[in-house]
C-alpha positions as CSV (number, residue, x, y, z in Angstrom):
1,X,77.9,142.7,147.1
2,X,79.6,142.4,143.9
3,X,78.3,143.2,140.7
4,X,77.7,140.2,137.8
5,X,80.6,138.8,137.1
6,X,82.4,139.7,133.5
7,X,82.0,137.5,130.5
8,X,85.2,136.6,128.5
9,X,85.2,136.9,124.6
10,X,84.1,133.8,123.6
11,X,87.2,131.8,122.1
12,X,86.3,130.5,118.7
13,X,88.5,127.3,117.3
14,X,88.3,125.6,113.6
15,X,85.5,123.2,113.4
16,X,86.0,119.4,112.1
17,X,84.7,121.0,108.5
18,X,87.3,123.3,108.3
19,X,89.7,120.8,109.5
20,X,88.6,118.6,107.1
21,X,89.0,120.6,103.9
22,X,92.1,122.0,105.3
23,X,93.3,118.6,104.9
24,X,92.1,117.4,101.6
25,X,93.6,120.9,100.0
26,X,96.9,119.4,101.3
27,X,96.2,115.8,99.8
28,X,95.2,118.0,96.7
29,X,98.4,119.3,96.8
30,X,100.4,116.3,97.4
31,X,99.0,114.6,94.8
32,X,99.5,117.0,91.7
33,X,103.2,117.6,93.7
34,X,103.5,113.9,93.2
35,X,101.8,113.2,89.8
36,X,104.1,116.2,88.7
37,X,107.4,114.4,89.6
38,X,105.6,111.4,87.8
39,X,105.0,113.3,84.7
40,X,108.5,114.9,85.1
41,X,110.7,111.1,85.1
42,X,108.2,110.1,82.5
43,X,109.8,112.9,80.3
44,X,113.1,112.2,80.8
45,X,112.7,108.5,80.3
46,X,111.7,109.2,77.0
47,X,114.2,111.9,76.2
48,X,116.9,108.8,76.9
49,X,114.7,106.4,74.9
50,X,114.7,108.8,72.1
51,X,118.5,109.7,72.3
52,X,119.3,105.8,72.7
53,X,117.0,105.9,69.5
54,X,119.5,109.4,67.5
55,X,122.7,107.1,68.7
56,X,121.6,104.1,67.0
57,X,120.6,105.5,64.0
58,X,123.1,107.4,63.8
59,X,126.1,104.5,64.4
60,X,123.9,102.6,61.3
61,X,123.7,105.8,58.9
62,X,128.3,105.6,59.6
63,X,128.6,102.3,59.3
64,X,126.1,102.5,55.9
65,X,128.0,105.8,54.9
66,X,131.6,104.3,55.7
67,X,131.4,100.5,56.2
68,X,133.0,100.7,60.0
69,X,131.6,101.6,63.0
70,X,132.1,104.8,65.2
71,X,135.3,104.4,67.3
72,X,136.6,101.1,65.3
73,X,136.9,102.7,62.1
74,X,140.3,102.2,60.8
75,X,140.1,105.2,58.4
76,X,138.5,107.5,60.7
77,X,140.8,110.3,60.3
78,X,140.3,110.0,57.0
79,X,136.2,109.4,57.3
80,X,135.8,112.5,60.0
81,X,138.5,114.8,59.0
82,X,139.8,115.8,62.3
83,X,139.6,113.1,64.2
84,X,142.2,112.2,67.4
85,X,142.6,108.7,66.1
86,X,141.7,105.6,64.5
87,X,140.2,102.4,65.3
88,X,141.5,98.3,64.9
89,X,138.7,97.7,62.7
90,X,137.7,94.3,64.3
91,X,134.2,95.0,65.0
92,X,133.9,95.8,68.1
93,X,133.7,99.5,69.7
94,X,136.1,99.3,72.1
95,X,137.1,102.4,71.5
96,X,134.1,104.1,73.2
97,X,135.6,107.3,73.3
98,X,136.3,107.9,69.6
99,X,132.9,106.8,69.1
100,X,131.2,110.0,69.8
101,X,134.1,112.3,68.3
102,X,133.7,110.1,65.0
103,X,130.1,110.6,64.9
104,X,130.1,114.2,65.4
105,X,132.8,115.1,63.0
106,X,131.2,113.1,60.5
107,X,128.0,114.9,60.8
108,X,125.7,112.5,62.5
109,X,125.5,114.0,66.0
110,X,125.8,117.2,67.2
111,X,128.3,118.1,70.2
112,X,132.1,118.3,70.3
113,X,134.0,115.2,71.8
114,X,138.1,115.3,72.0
115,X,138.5,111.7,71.7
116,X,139.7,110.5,74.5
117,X,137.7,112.0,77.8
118,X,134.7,113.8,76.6
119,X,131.4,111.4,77.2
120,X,127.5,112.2,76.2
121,X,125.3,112.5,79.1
122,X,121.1,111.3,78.9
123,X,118.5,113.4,81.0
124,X,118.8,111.8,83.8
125,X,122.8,112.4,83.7
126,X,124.8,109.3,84.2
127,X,127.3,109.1,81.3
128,X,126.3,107.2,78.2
129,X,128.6,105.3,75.8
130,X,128.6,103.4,72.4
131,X,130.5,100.6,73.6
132,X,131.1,96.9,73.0
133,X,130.0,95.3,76.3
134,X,129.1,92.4,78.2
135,X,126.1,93.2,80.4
136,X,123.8,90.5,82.1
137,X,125.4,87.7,79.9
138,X,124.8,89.6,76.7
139,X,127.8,90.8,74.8
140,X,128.4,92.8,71.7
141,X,128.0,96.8,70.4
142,X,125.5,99.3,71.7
143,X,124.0,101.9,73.6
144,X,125.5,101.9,77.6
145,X,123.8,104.1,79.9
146,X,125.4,104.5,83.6
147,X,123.7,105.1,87.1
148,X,120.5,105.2,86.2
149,X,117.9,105.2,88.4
150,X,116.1,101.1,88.3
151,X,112.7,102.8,87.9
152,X,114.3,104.3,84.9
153,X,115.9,101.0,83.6
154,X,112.8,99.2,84.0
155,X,110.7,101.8,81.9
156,X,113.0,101.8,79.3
157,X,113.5,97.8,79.2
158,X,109.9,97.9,79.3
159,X,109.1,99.8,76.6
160,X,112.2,98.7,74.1
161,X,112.2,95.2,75.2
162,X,110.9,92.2,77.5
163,X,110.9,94.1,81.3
164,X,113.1,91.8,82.1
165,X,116.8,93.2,83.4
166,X,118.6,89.7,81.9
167,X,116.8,89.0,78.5
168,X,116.9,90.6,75.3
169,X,118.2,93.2,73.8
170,X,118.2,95.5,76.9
171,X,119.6,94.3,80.2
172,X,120.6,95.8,83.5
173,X,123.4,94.9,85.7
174,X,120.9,94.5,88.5
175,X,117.0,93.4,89.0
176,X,114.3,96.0,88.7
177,X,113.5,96.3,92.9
178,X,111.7,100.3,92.4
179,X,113.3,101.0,95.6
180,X,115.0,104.0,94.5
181,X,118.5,101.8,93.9
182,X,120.8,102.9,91.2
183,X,121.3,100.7,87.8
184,X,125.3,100.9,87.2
185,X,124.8,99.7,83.8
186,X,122.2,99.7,81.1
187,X,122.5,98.4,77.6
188,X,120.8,98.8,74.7
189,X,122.6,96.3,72.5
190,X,122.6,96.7,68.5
Protein backbone atom coordinates (compact mmCIF):
# COMPACT_ATOMS: atom_id res chain seq x y z
CA UNK A 1 0.00 0.00 0.00
CA UNK A 2 1.22 3.38 -0.66
CA UNK A 3 1.40 5.99 1.69
CA UNK A 4 -0.89 9.55 1.11
CA UNK A 5 -0.07 10.97 -1.74
CA UNK A 6 2.24 14.43 -1.63
CA UNK A 7 0.68 17.76 -1.76
CA UNK A 8 2.29 20.34 -4.21
CA UNK A 9 2.98 23.97 -3.01
CA UNK A 10 0.08 25.65 -3.72
CA UNK A 11 0.66 28.02 -6.87
CA UNK A 12 -0.50 31.45 -6.05
CA UNK A 13 -1.34 33.98 -9.23
CA UNK A 14 -2.30 37.96 -9.14
CA UNK A 15 -5.86 38.32 -8.36
CA UNK A 16 -8.30 40.63 -10.67
CA UNK A 17 -7.53 43.49 -7.76
CA UNK A 18 -4.04 43.42 -8.28
CA UNK A 19 -4.55 43.30 -11.89
CA UNK A 20 -6.62 46.02 -11.76
CA UNK A 21 -4.49 48.54 -10.00
CA UNK A 22 -1.59 47.27 -11.88
CA UNK A 23 -3.40 48.73 -14.72
CA UNK A 24 -4.63 51.98 -13.62
CA UNK A 25 -0.88 52.83 -12.26
CA UNK A 26 -0.02 52.42 -16.02
CA UNK A 27 -2.98 54.74 -17.22
CA UNK A 28 -1.59 57.01 -14.28
CA UNK A 29 1.42 56.96 -16.00
CA UNK A 30 0.38 57.44 -19.39
CA UNK A 31 -1.50 60.18 -18.69
CA UNK A 32 1.03 62.60 -16.78
CA UNK A 33 3.64 61.05 -19.79
CA UNK A 34 1.01 62.46 -22.10
CA UNK A 35 -0.20 65.74 -20.27
CA UNK A 36 3.65 66.23 -19.96
CA UNK A 37 4.33 66.31 -23.79
CA UNK A 38 1.14 68.57 -23.75
CA UNK A 39 2.60 70.98 -21.28
CA UNK A 40 6.03 70.62 -23.09
CA UNK A 41 4.46 71.88 -27.00
CA UNK A 42 2.43 74.36 -25.02
CA UNK A 43 5.88 75.93 -23.92
CA UNK A 44 7.35 76.06 -27.03
CA UNK A 45 4.35 77.43 -28.82
CA UNK A 46 4.69 80.29 -26.68
CA UNK A 47 8.42 80.67 -26.78
CA UNK A 48 7.72 81.16 -30.87
CA UNK A 49 4.72 83.42 -30.11
CA UNK A 50 6.85 85.47 -27.94
CA UNK A 51 10.03 85.53 -30.32
CA UNK A 52 7.51 86.35 -33.31
CA UNK A 53 6.48 89.06 -30.69
CA UNK A 54 10.96 90.39 -29.91
CA UNK A 55 11.11 90.24 -34.07
CA UNK A 56 8.43 92.54 -34.54
CA UNK A 57 9.14 94.91 -32.21
CA UNK A 58 12.17 94.89 -32.85
CA UNK A 59 11.87 95.52 -37.02
CA UNK A 60 9.36 98.69 -35.61
CA UNK A 61 11.98 100.11 -32.98
CA UNK A 62 14.71 100.05 -36.71
CA UNK A 63 12.45 101.30 -38.79
CA UNK A 64 11.31 104.17 -35.90
CA UNK A 65 15.18 104.52 -35.09
CA UNK A 66 16.28 104.63 -38.96
CA UNK A 67 13.24 105.08 -41.23
CA UNK A 68 13.96 101.58 -43.36
CA UNK A 69 13.38 98.32 -42.48
CA UNK A 70 15.87 95.46 -41.57
CA UNK A 71 17.35 93.99 -44.82
CA UNK A 72 15.92 96.88 -47.26
CA UNK A 73 17.71 99.62 -45.65
CA UNK A 74 19.67 101.42 -48.11
CA UNK A 75 22.05 102.88 -45.56
CA UNK A 76 22.59 99.83 -43.60
CA UNK A 77 26.21 99.79 -43.52
CA UNK A 78 26.02 103.05 -42.47
CA UNK A 79 22.89 102.34 -39.80
CA UNK A 80 24.64 98.89 -38.38
CA UNK A 81 28.32 99.57 -38.75
CA UNK A 82 29.47 96.30 -40.00
CA UNK A 83 27.05 95.27 -42.03
CA UNK A 84 27.67 92.72 -45.36
CA UNK A 85 25.42 94.95 -47.46
CA UNK A 86 22.75 97.15 -48.18
CA UNK A 87 19.19 97.06 -49.14
CA UNK A 88 17.02 98.67 -52.49
CA UNK A 89 15.01 100.61 -50.07
CA UNK A 90 11.57 99.77 -51.83
CA UNK A 91 9.84 98.52 -48.99
CA UNK A 92 9.86 95.28 -49.04
CA UNK A 93 12.28 92.71 -47.17
CA UNK A 94 13.40 90.83 -49.73
CA UNK A 95 16.48 90.73 -48.46
CA UNK A 96 15.64 88.20 -45.66
CA UNK A 97 19.02 87.51 -44.89
CA UNK A 98 20.35 90.94 -44.06
CA UNK A 99 17.38 91.33 -42.06
CA UNK A 100 18.69 89.56 -39.01
CA UNK A 101 22.38 90.79 -39.43
CA UNK A 102 20.85 94.42 -39.58
CA UNK A 103 18.97 93.92 -36.49
CA UNK A 104 21.65 92.48 -34.55
CA UNK A 105 24.38 94.95 -35.36
CA UNK A 106 22.08 97.65 -34.70
CA UNK A 107 21.40 96.46 -31.20
CA UNK A 108 17.90 95.15 -31.47
CA UNK A 109 18.44 91.37 -31.32
CA UNK A 110 20.93 89.40 -29.99
CA UNK A 111 22.94 86.65 -32.13
CA UNK A 112 25.51 87.01 -34.86
CA UNK A 113 24.15 86.61 -38.60
CA UNK A 114 26.83 86.99 -41.64
CA UNK A 115 24.39 88.29 -43.99
CA UNK A 116 23.94 86.06 -46.47
CA UNK A 117 23.36 82.27 -44.92
CA UNK A 118 23.01 82.53 -41.23
CA UNK A 119 19.01 82.12 -40.37
CA UNK A 120 17.18 82.38 -36.70
CA UNK A 121 15.61 79.25 -35.58
CA UNK A 122 12.12 79.21 -33.04
CA UNK A 123 11.74 76.31 -30.47
CA UNK A 124 10.41 74.10 -32.41
CA UNK A 125 13.43 74.55 -34.98
CA UNK A 126 12.33 75.15 -38.49
CA UNK A 127 14.14 78.32 -39.73
CA UNK A 128 12.39 81.59 -39.32
CA UNK A 129 12.73 84.69 -41.54
CA UNK A 130 11.71 88.49 -41.68
CA UNK A 131 10.64 88.29 -45.09
CA UNK A 132 8.24 89.89 -47.64
CA UNK A 133 5.96 87.07 -48.68
CA UNK A 134 3.01 85.85 -50.26
CA UNK A 135 1.35 83.15 -48.07
CA UNK A 136 -2.33 81.91 -48.36
CA UNK A 137 -3.21 84.97 -50.72
CA UNK A 138 -1.67 87.44 -48.27
CA UNK A 139 1.30 89.35 -49.32
CA UNK A 140 3.58 91.90 -47.68
CA UNK A 141 6.52 92.00 -44.65
CA UNK A 142 6.67 89.80 -41.70
CA UNK A 143 7.43 87.11 -39.45
CA UNK A 144 7.98 83.48 -41.66
CA UNK A 145 8.21 80.53 -39.69
CA UNK A 146 9.10 77.07 -41.64
CA UNK A 147 8.10 73.27 -40.97
CA UNK A 148 6.21 73.69 -38.20
CA UNK A 149 4.20 71.26 -36.87
CA UNK A 150 0.06 72.20 -37.92
CA UNK A 151 -0.84 71.73 -34.27
CA UNK A 152 1.70 74.37 -33.72
CA UNK A 153 0.38 76.74 -36.53
CA UNK A 154 -2.99 76.36 -35.43
CA UNK A 155 -2.11 77.45 -31.71
CA UNK A 156 -0.41 80.27 -32.74
CA UNK A 157 -3.10 81.40 -35.51
CA UNK A 158 -5.28 80.83 -32.72
CA UNK A 159 -4.01 82.78 -30.27
CA UNK A 160 -2.60 85.84 -32.55
CA UNK A 161 -5.37 85.81 -35.00
CA UNK A 162 -8.70 84.20 -36.42
CA UNK A 163 -7.83 80.05 -36.32
CA UNK A 164 -8.17 80.15 -39.55
CA UNK A 165 -4.90 79.02 -41.85
CA UNK A 166 -6.22 81.66 -44.90
CA UNK A 167 -7.54 84.83 -43.11
CA UNK A 168 -5.87 87.50 -41.34
CA UNK A 169 -2.93 88.42 -40.36
CA UNK A 170 -1.50 84.82 -39.76
CA UNK A 171 -1.92 82.19 -42.47
CA UNK A 172 -0.52 78.79 -43.25
CA UNK A 173 0.30 77.28 -46.47
CA UNK A 174 -1.89 74.43 -45.51
CA UNK A 175 -5.29 73.65 -43.42
CA UNK A 176 -5.07 72.96 -39.73
CA UNK A 177 -5.82 68.79 -40.11
CA UNK A 178 -3.93 67.90 -36.23
CA UNK A 179 -2.69 64.84 -37.83
CA UNK A 180 0.77 65.37 -37.02
CA UNK A 181 1.47 67.02 -40.85
CA UNK A 182 4.00 69.58 -41.18
CA UNK A 183 3.09 73.53 -41.96
CA UNK A 184 5.85 74.54 -44.71
CA UNK A 185 5.08 78.10 -44.16
CA UNK A 186 3.76 80.32 -41.45
CA UNK A 187 3.34 83.98 -41.52
CA UNK A 188 2.90 86.41 -39.24
CA UNK A 189 2.46 89.40 -41.42
CA UNK A 190 3.23 93.17 -40.10
Amino acid sequence: MQGPIPRLPAQRGFTLVEIAIVLVIIGLLLGGVLKGQGLIDSAKVKNIIQQSNSLSAAVNAYQDKFRALPGDDVQATLHAPGASGNGNGDGQIAEYQLAPQHLALAGFITGSYNGSTDFMTSAQGGAVYIYNDIVAGRGGNGIRLDNLPDSFAEQIDSKLDDGKFNTGSVRATGNYTNNGSIVSRTALFF
